[in-house]
KEBA-224247 format. One line per 5 residues: number of its first residue (from 1); for each residue x, z, y of C-alpha. Coordinates in Angstrom, 1 decimal, always signed. Last residue first. Example, Ala and Ser with C-alpha at 12.3 -4.5 7.8 and 13.67 -1.06 7.14 Angstrom:
residues 2
2 = +13.7 +7.1 -1.1 ~ +12.3 +7.8 -4.5
END
This chain:
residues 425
425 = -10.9 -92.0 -214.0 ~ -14.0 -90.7 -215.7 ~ -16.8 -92.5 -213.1 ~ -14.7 -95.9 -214.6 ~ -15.9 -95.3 -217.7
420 = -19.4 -95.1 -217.5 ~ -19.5 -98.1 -214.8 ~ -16.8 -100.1 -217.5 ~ -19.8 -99.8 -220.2 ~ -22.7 -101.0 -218.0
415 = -20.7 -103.7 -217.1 ~ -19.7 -104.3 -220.8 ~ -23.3 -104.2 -221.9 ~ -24.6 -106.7 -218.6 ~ -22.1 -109.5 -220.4
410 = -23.1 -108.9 -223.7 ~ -26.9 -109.0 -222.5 ~ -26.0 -112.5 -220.8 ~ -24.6 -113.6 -223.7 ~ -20.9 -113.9 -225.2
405 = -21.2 -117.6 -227.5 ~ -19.5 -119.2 -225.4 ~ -16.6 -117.8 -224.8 ~ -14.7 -115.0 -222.1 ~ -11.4 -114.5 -222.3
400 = -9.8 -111.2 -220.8 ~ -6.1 -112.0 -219.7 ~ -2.8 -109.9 -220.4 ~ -0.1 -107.7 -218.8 ~ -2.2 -104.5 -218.9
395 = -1.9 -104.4 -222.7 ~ -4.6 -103.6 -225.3 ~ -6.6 -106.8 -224.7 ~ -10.2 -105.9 -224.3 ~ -12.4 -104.8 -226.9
390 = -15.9 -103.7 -225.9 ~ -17.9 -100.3 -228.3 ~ -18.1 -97.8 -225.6 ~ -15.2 -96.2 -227.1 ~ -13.1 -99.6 -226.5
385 = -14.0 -99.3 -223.3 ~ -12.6 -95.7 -222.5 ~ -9.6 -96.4 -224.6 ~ -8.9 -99.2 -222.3 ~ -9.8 -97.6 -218.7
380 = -7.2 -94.9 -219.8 ~ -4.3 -97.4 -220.8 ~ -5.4 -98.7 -217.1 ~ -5.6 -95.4 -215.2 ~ -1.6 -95.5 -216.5
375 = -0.7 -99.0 -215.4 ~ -1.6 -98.6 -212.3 ~ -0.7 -101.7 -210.8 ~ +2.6 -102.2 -208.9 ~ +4.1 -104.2 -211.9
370 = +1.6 -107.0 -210.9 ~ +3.0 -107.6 -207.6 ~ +6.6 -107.9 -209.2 ~ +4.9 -110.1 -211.6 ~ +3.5 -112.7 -209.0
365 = +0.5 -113.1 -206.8 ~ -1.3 -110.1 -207.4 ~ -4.2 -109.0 -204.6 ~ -3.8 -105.3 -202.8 ~ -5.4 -102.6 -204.0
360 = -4.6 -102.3 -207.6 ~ -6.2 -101.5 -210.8 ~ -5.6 -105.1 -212.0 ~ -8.4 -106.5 -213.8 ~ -7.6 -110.0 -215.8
355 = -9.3 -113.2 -216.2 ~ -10.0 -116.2 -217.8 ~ -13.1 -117.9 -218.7 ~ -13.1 -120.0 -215.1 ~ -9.5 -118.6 -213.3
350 = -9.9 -115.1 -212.6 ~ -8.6 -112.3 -210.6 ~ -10.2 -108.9 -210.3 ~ -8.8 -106.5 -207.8 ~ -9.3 -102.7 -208.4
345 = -9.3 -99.7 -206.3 ~ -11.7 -96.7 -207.6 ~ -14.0 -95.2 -205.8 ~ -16.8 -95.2 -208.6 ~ -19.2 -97.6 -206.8
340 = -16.1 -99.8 -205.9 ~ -15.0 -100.2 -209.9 ~ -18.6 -101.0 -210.8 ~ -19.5 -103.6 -208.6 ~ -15.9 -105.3 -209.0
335 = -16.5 -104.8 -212.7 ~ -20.4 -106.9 -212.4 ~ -19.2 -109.4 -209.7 ~ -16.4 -110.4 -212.2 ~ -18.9 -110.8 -215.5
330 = -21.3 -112.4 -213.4 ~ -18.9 -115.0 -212.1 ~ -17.1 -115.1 -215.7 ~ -20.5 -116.1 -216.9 ~ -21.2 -118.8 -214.1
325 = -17.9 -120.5 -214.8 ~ -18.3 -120.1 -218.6 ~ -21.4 -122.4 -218.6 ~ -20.1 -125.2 -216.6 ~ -17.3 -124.9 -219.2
320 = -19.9 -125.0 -221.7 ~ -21.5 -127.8 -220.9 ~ -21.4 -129.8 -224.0 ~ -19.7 -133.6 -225.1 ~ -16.2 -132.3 -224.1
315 = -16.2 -128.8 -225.6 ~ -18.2 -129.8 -228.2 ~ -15.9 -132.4 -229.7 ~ -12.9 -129.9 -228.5 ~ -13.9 -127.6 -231.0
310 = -14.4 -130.0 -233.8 ~ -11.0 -131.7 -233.5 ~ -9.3 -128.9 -233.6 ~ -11.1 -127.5 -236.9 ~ -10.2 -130.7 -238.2
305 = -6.8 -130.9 -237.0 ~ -5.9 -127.7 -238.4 ~ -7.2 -127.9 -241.4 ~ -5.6 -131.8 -241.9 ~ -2.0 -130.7 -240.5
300 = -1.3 -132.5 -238.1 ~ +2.5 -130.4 -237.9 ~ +2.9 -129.0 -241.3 ~ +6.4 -129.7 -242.1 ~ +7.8 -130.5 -238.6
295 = +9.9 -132.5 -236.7 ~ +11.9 -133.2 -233.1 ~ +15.2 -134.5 -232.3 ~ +15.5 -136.0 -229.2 ~ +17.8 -139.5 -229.9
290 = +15.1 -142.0 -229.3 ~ +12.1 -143.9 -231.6 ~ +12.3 -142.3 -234.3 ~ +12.6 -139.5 -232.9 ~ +11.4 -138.7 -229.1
285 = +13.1 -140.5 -226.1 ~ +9.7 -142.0 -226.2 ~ +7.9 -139.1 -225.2 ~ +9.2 -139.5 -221.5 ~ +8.5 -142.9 -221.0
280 = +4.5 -142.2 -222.3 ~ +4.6 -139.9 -219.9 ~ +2.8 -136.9 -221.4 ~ +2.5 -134.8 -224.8 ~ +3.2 -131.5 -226.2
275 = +0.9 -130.0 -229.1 ~ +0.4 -126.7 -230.8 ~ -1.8 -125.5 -233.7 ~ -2.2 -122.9 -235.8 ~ -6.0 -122.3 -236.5
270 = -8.5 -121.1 -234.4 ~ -10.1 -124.0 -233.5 ~ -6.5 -125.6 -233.3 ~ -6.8 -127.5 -229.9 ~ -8.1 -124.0 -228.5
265 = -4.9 -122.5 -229.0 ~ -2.3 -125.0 -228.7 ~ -1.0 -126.8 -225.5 ~ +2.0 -128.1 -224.1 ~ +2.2 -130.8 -221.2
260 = +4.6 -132.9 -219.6 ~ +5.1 -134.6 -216.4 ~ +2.9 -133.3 -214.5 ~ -0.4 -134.6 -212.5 ~ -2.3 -132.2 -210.0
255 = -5.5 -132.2 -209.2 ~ -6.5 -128.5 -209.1 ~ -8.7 -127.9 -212.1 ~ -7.6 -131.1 -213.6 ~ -3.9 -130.0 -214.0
250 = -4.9 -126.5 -215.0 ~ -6.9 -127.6 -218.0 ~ -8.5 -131.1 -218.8 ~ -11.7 -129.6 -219.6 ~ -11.7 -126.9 -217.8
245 = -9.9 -123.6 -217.5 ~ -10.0 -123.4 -221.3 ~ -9.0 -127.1 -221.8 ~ -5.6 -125.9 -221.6 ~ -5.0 -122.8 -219.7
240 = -3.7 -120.7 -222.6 ~ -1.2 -123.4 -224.5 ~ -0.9 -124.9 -220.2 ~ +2.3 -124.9 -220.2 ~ +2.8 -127.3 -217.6
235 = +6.4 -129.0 -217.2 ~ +7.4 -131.4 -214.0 ~ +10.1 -133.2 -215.0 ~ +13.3 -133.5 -212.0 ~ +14.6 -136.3 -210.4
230 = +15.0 -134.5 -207.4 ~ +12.1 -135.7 -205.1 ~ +9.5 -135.9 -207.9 ~ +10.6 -132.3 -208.5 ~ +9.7 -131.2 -205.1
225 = +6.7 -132.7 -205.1 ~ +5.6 -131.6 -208.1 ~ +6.3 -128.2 -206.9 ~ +4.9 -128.5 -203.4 ~ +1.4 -129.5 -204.8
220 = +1.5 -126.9 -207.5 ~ +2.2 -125.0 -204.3 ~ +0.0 -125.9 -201.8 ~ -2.6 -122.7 -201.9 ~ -1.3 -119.7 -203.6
215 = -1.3 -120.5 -207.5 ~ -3.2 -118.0 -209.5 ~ -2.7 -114.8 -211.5 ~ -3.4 -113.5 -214.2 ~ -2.1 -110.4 -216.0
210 = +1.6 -110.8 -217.0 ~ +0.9 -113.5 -219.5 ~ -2.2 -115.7 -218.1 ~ +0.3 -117.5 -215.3 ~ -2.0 -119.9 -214.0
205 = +0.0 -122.8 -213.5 ~ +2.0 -121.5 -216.6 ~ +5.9 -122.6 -216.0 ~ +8.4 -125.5 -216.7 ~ +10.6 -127.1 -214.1
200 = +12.8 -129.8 -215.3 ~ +15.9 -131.4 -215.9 ~ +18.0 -129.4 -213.3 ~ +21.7 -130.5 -212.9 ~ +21.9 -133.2 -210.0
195 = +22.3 -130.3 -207.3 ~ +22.0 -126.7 -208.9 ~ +22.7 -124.4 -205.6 ~ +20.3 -126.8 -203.7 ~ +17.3 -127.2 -206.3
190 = +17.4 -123.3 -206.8 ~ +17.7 -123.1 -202.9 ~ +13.9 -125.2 -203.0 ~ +12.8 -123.2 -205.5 ~ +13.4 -119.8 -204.3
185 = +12.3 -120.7 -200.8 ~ +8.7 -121.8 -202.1 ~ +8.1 -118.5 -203.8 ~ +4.7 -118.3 -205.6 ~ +6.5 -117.2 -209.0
180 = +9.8 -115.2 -208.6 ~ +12.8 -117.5 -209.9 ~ +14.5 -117.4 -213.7 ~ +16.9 -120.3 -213.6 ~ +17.7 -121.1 -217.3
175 = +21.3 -122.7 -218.6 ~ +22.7 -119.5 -219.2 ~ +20.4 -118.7 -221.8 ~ +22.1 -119.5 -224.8 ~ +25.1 -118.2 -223.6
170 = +23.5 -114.9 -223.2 ~ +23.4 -114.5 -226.7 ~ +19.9 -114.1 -227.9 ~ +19.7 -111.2 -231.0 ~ +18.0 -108.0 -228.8
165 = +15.3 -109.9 -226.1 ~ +15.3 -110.1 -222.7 ~ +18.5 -112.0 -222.3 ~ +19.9 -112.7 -219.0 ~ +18.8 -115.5 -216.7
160 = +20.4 -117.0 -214.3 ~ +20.8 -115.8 -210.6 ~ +19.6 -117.5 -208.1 ~ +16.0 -114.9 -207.7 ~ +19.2 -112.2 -207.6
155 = +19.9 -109.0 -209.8 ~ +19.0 -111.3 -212.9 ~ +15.7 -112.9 -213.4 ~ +13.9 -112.3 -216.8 ~ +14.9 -114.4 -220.3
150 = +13.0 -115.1 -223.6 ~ +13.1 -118.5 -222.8 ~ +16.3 -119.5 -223.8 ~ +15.8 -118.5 -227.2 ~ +12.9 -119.5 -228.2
145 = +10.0 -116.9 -228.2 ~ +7.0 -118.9 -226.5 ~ +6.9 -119.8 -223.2 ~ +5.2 -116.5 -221.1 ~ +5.2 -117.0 -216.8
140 = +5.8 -113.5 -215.5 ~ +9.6 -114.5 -214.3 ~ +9.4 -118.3 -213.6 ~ +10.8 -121.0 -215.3 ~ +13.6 -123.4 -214.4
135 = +15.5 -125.5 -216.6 ~ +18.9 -126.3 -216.3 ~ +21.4 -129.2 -218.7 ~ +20.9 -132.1 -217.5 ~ +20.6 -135.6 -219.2
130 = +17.0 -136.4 -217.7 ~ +15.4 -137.4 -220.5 ~ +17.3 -135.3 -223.5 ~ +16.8 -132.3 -221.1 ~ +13.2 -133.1 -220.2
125 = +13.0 -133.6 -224.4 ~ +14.6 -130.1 -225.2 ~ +12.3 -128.6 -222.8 ~ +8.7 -130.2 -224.3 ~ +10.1 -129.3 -227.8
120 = +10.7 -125.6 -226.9 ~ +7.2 -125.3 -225.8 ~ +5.5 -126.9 -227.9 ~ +7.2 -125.1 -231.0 ~ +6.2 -121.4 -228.9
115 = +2.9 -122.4 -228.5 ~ +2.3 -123.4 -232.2 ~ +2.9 -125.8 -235.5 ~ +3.4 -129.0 -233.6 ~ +1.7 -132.1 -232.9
110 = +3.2 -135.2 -230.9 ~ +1.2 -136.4 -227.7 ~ +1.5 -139.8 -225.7 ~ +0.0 -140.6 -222.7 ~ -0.8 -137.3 -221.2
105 = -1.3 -137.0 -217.5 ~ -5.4 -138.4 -218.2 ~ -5.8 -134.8 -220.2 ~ -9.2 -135.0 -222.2 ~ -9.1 -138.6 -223.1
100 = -5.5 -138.8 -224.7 ~ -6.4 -135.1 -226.2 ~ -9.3 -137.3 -228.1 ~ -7.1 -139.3 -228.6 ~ -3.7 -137.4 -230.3
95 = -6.7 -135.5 -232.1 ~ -7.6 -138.6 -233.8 ~ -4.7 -139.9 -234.9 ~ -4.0 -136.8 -236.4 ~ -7.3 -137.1 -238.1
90 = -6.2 -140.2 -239.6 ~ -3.5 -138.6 -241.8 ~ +0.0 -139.0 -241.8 ~ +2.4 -137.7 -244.9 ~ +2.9 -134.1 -244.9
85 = +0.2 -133.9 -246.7 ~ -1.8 -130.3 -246.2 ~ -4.3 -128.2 -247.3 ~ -6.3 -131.2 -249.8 ~ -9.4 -133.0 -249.5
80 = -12.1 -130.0 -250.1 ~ -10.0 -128.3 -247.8 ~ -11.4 -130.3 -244.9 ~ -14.6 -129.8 -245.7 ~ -14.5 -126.6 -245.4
75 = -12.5 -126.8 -241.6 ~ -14.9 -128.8 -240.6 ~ -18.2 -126.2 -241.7 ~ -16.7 -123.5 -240.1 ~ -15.7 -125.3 -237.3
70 = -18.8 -126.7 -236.1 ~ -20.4 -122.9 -237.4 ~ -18.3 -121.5 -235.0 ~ -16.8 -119.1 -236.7 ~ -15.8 -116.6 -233.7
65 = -17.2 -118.0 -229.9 ~ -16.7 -121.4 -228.5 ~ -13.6 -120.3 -226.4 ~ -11.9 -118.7 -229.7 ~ -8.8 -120.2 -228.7
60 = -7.9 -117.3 -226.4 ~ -5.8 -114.5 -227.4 ~ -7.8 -113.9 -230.6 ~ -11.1 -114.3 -228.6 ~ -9.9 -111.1 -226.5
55 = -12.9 -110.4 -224.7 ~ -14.5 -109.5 -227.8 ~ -17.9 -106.9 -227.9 ~ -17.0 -104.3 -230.2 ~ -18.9 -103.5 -233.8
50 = -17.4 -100.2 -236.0 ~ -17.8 -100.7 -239.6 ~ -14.7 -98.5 -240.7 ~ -13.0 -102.0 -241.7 ~ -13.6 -103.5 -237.9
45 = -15.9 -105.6 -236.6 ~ -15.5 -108.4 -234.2 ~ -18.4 -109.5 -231.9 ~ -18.4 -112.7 -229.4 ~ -19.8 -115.0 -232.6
40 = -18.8 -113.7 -235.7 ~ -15.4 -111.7 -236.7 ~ -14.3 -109.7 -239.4 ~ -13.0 -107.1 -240.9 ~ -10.5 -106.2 -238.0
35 = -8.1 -103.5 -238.6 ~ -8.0 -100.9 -235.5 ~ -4.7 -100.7 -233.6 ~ -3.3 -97.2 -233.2 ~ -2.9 -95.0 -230.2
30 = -1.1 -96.1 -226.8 ~ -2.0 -98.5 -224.2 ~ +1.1 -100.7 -224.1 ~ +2.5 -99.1 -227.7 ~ -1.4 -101.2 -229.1
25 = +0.5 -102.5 -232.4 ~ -1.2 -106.2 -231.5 ~ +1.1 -106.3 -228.7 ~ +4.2 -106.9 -230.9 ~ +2.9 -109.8 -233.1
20 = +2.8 -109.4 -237.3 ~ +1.9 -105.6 -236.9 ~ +3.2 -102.6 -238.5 ~ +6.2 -101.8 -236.4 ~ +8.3 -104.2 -239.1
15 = +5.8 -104.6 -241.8 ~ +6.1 -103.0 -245.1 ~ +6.0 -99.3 -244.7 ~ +4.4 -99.7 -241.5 ~ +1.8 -101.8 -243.1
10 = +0.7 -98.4 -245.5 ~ +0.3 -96.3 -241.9 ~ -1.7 -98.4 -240.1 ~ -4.2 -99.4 -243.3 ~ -4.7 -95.5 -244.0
5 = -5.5 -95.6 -240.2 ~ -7.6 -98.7 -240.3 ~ -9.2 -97.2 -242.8 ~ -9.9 -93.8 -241.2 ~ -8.3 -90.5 -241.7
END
């Protein structure tokens, strides 16, 4: 038995399924999960001394690579003057800037403790803004855990949400409209049906959560319009997207200005962070200054802040993002290359660093499009990898990140590795 075995087995006796996040306990490919040791650059290694190439970053804020010696060095530094206050600090001030002169939509930003946190704040202030009660999201498009987003659309793209998840009453959803992404119609008969009650739209502009896919042509365009028209908040999640994609995310990328933002990730250097911000109008309906109630322990706090604030120093004074664009070309040439010399149908979709295979023949612009792909040759594809020494995420529902620090021989390894494997499929 291995160590990550012997671990496996001694965490299930104290950790519910063994594993502090669900897809981390590999059911969507099958097997076990190997423990990690540690992590430098694009390579992890696990407790049985076995290296992998990373393409999953831990799920994305590792853009400029594992310890980063920036970071590293921050985040040291930053201990040295205490873990936490919970009284302000300047670096807080500091990150709400620097995110200030990343993302031109956001005028004002509050800190949180994660994804999920912004999330649910961002909602709760459209509805404390707008004084209605619905929010739509789309099914495929990931929000965190709260309550009413853990939904998925009912027998109808009108119909609201039920719950996806044991423990959320369905009254706490049934003020969330779950529609099919890409779908003009759906959204404009949600807007009809639910006249003067929608507060907001919220959704990933690139969805990174069921696979990714992208936006058809127009519709950010038609959604911010549409919203605009009804009085409605516009809501990017963009806790993946964000300042991954580019600099300013999504909303730079293809010119479009929301209403609110949420990000974490990369704006922690590792480290738990989230953050929602935009209209300076909108954010002021926030406590202390307006009736939304919003707080938070640890939110700004110093370690995170510094190790934010490092990452996104280089991100915005480098060219790495220039630098990730030509990677994830090479990177998406190379599987497409390798896929059609062993027969095998596969459509690659990517969004700068991000990006996700889909063995499937036709392109995926949704999540019903997405549950066509062989799932199966997939789980196959992944133990394959991983035994030619690359890590990708162990579910077919998620993105491949590439970072900085993954070379041009790291890049030809794993296209030499997915030709081997994909002759065995």
């Amino acid at each position: 038995m291995t160590k990550s075995e012997q671990l496996f087995a001694e965490s299930l006796n104290h950790i519910p399924g063994g594993v502090n996040s669900p897809v981390r306990a590999f059911r969507g490919v099958g097997g076990q999960p190997f423990f990690a040791q540690r992590a430098e650059g694009a390579r992890v290694w696990d407790v049985d001394g076995n290296e992998f190439i990373d393409y999953v970053g831990t799920w994305g804020p590792a853009i400029l690579g594992h310890a980063h010696p920036a970071i590293i060095e921050a985040v040291k530094a930053a201990a040295d003057r205490g873990t936490s206050f919970g009284i302000p600090s300047e670096p807080e001030v500091r990150m709400a800037q620097l995110v200030k002169d990343c993302v031109p939509s956001v005028e004002k930003v509050r800190m949180v403790n994660s994804g999920t946190e912004a999330c649910m704040s961002a909602i709760r202030v459209a509805r404390g803004f707008t004084d209605r009660p619905k929010i739509i999201k789309f099914d495929g498009c990931y929000h965190g855990h709260a309550d009413s987003l853990l939904v998925k659309a009912g027998s109808g793209a009108l119909t609201c949400g039920n719950p996806d998840s044991g423990g959320v009453p369905a009254e706490f959803t049934a003020h969330t409209i779950v529609l099919p992404f890409n779908d003009r119609d759906a959204v404009e008969q949600a807007f009809a049906v639910n006249a003067g009650q929608v507060a907001g739209i919220i959704l990933e502009p690139v969805p990174g959560n069921a696979g990714v896919y992208l936006p058809r042509e127009g519709y950010l365009e038609f959604l911010r319009e549409i919203t605009t028209t009804n009085g409605s908040l516009l809501i990017f999640d963009e806790v993946m997207t964000g300042f991954r994609v580019s600099l300013g995310g999504v909303q730079e990328r293809f010119g479009i200005t929301p209403d609110l933002s949420c990000f974490g990730k990369i704006i922690g250097g590792g480290l738990p962070v989230g953050a929602f911000g935009g209209r300076a109008d909108v954010m002021d309906v926030l406590a202390p200054d307006g009736p939304v109630y919003q707080a938070g322990t640890l939110s700004g706090n110093p370690l995170a802040m510094a190790a934010g604030l490092a990452a996104l120093e280089v991100l915005k004074n480098g060219t790495v993002h220039e630098q990730l664009e030509a990677k994830g070309d090479r990177l998406e040439a190379g599987l497409n290359a390798a896929a059609e010399k062993a027969g095998i149908p596969v459509i690659t979709q990517r969004a700068g660093s991000m990006s996700c295979l889909f063995f499937a023949e036709q392109p995926v612009h949704n999540l019903a499009d997405a549950m066509q792909a062989d799932r199966e040759r997939f789980k196959k594809y992944f133990h394959g990898m991983l035994a030619e020494g690359v890590y990708l995420a162990p579910s077919a529902f998620e993105a491949a990140f590439l970072s900085a620090a993954h070379t041009d021989a790291d890049i030809d390894a794993t296209i030499a590795a997915a030709e081997n494997v994909m002759e065995t499929l």
